[in-house]
C-alpha positions as a Markdown table, in Angstrom:
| # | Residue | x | y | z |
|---|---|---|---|---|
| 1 | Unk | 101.4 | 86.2 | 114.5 |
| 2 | Unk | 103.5 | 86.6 | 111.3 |
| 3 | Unk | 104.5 | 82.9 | 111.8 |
| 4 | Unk | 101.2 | 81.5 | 111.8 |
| 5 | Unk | 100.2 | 83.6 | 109.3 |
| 6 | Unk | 102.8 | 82.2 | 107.0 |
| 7 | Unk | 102.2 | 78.8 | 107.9 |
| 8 | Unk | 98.4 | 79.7 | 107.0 |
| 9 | Unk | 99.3 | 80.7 | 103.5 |
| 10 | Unk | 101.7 | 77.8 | 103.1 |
| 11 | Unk | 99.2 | 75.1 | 104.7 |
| 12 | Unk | 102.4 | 74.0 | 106.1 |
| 13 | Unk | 104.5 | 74.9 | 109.5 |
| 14 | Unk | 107.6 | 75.0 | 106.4 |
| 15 | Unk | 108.5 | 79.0 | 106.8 |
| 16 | Unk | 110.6 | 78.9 | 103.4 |
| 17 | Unk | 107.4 | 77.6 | 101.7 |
| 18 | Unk | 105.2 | 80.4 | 103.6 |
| 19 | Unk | 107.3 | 83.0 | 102.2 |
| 20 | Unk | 107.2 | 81.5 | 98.7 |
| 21 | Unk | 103.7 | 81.1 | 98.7 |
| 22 | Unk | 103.1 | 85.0 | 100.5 |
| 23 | Unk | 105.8 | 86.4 | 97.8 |
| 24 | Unk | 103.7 | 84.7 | 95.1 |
| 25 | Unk | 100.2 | 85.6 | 95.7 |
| 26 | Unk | 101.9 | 89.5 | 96.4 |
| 27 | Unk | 100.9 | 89.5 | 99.3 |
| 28 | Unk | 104.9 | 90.5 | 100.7 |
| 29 | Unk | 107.5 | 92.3 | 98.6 |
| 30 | Unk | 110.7 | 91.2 | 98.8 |
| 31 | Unk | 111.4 | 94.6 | 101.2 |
| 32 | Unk | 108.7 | 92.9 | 103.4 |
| 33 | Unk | 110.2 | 89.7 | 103.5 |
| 34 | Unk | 113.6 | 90.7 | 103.9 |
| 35 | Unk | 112.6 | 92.8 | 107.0 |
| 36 | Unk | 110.2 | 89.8 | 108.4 |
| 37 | Unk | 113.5 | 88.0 | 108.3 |
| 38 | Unk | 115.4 | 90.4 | 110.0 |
| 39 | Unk | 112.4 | 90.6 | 112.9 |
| 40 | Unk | 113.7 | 86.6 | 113.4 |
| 41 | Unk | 117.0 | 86.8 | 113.4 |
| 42 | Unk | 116.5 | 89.5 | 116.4 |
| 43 | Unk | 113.8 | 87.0 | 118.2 |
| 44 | Unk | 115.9 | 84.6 | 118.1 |
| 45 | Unk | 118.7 | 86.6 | 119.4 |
| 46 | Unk | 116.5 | 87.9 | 122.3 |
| 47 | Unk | 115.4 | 83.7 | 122.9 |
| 48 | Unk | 119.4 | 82.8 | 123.0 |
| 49 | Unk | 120.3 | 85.8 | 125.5 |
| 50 | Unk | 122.1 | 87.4 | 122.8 |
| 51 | Unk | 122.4 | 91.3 | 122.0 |
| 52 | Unk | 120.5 | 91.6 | 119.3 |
| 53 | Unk | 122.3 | 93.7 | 116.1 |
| 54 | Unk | 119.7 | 96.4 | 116.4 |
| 55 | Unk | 117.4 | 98.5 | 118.7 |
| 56 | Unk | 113.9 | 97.7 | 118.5 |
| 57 | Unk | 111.8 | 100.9 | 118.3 |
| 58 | Unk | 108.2 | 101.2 | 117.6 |
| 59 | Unk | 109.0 | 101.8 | 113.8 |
| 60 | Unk | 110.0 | 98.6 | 113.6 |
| 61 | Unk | 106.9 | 96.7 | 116.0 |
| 62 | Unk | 104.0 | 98.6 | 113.7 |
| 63 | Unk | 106.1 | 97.5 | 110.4 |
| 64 | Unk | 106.4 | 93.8 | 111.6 |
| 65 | Unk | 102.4 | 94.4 | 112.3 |
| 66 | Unk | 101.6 | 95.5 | 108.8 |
| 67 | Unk | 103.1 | 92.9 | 107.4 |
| 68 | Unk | 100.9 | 90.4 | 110.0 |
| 69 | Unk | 97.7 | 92.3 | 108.5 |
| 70 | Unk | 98.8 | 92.1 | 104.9 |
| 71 | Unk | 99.5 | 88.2 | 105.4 |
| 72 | Unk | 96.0 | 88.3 | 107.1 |
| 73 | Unk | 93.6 | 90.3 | 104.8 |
| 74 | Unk | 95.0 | 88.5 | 101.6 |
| 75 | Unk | 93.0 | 86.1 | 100.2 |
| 76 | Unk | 95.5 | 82.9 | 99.8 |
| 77 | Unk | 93.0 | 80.8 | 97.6 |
């Protein structure tokens, strides 16, 4: 959801822009974006069969989900 969320805010599928754009508006701190990334780097760690470098706990799934709702609520006009 965070994906298409930033691709919403960016009118673009370009992630780097999406994050631009969210950072911007304030609608992600850097702490926010920094730990989007790291959520990723693990998914894509997971998709290549990979260990990933941490454990992910339930901490980490409702963080990654406030983060969703904070990219959804915001108004990006």
């Amino acid at each position: 959801m965070v994906t298409l969320h930033l691709w919403r805010v960016a009118k673009s599928t370009d992630l780097e822009k999406g994050f631009e754009v969210a950072r911007r508006l304030g609608m992600l701190s850097q702490q926010n974006e920094d730990f989007v990334r790291a959520c990723f780097l693990i998914d894509a760690q997971i998709d290549q069969g990979l260990a990933c470098d941490g454990a992910v706990d339930m901490r980490m799934v409702d963080e990654l989900q406030k983060c969703a709702i904070r990219l959804n609520t915001a108004d990006p006009a």
